[in-house]
Structures are given as C-alpha cells and as structure tokens.
C-alpha positions in Angstrom: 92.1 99.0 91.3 92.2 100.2 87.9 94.2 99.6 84.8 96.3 101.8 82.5 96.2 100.8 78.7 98.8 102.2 76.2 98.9 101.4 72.9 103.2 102.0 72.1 104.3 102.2 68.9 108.0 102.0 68.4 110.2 100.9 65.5 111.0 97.3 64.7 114.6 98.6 64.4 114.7 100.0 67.6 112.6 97.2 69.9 115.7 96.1 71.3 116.8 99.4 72.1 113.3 100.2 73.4 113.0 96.6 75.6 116.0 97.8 77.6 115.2 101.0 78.1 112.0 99.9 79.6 113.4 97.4 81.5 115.2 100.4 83.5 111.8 102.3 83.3 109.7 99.6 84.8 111.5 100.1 87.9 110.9 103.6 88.2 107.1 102.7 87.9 106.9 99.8 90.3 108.7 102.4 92.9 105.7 105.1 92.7 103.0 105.0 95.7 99.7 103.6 94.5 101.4 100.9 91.9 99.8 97.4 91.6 101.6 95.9 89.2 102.2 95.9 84.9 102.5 94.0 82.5 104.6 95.2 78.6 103.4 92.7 75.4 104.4 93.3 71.6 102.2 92.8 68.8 102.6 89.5 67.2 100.6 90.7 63.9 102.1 94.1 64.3 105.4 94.4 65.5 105.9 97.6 65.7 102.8 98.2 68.6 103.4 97.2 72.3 100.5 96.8 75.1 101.3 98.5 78.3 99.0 97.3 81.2 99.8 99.1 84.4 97.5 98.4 87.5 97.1 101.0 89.9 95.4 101.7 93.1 93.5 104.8 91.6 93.0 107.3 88.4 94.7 109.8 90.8 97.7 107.8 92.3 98.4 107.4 88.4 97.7 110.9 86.9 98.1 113.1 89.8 100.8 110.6 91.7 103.0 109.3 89.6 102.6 111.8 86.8 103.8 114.4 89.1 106.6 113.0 90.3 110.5 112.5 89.6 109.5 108.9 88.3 107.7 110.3 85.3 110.3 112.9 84.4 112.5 109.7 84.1 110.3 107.6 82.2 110.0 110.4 80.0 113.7 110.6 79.2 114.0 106.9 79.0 110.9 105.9 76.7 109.4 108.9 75.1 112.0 109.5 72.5 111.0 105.7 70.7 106.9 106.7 69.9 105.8 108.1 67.3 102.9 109.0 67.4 102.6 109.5 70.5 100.4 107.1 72.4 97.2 107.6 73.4 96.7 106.2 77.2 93.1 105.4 78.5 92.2 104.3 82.2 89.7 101.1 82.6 87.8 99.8 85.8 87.1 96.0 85.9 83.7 94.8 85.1 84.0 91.1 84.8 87.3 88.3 85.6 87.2 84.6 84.9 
C-alpha cells in the first residue's frame, strides 16, 4: 500500500464551493480499481491549503490506473478549476505505524 500526498491550495472564498465539489469527486476516486481509502484535511494555520491522503494498492493502480481512466477526466472537471498553483502530488511507502 502506498499513499498519495497533495498539498491543495484553494481560495478561502471558494472552500465551500470546493468541499462540495470534492464530495462528488471522492466518489469517483473510491470507484477506481486499486483504491484503499482517503482522507481530505484543511489547514488550520493556513486556510487556504488542504492535505489530500489517498491510499492505494500501488504507484501504478494510481498513475497508470486511475490517471488513465474516465474517473480522472472527472475529477479534473470537478476540482482542477479551484488550485492555483497547481499542486504538486508526491507518492510515499510506509516506514514506520504506531
């Protein structure tokens, strides 16, 4: 299992907007083969930055699954419009749990 980290930046004005919109595109997500589960937090010091954790079974059921598939295309129209910049996503394999 490894873990998808996104670091969103979206408006304060538009974090309503944005939370609903992602509440459709979490769906879309969960549905893709290889998905283990997420988790979406904002920025209590910062809140215009959101944490997305997405778990997922592989790099490849992430980048060459889900990122080729109808699913993406959707979360794209749903979500990309609200970052700017653009965020940066980064892939992490667990080393240690308590």
């Amino acid at each position: 299992m490894i873990t998808e980290h996104a670091l969103l930046p979206v408006d304060p004005d538009r974090a309503d907007e944005f939370e609903a919109a992602f509440d459709e595109a979490r769906h879309v997500i969960a549905a893709s083969p290889g998905f283990g589960g997420l988790e979406l937090l904002r920025s209590i010091e910062s809140p215009d930055t959101y944490l997305l954790l997405v778990r997922w079974e592989s790099v490849e059921a992430h980048t060459g699954g889900f990122r080729g598939s109808s699913g993406h295309t959707r979360r794209k129209e749903l979500l990309h419009r609200f970052y700017d910049p653009f965020p940066t996503v980064e892939h992490f394999v667990p080393i240690t749990q308590a």
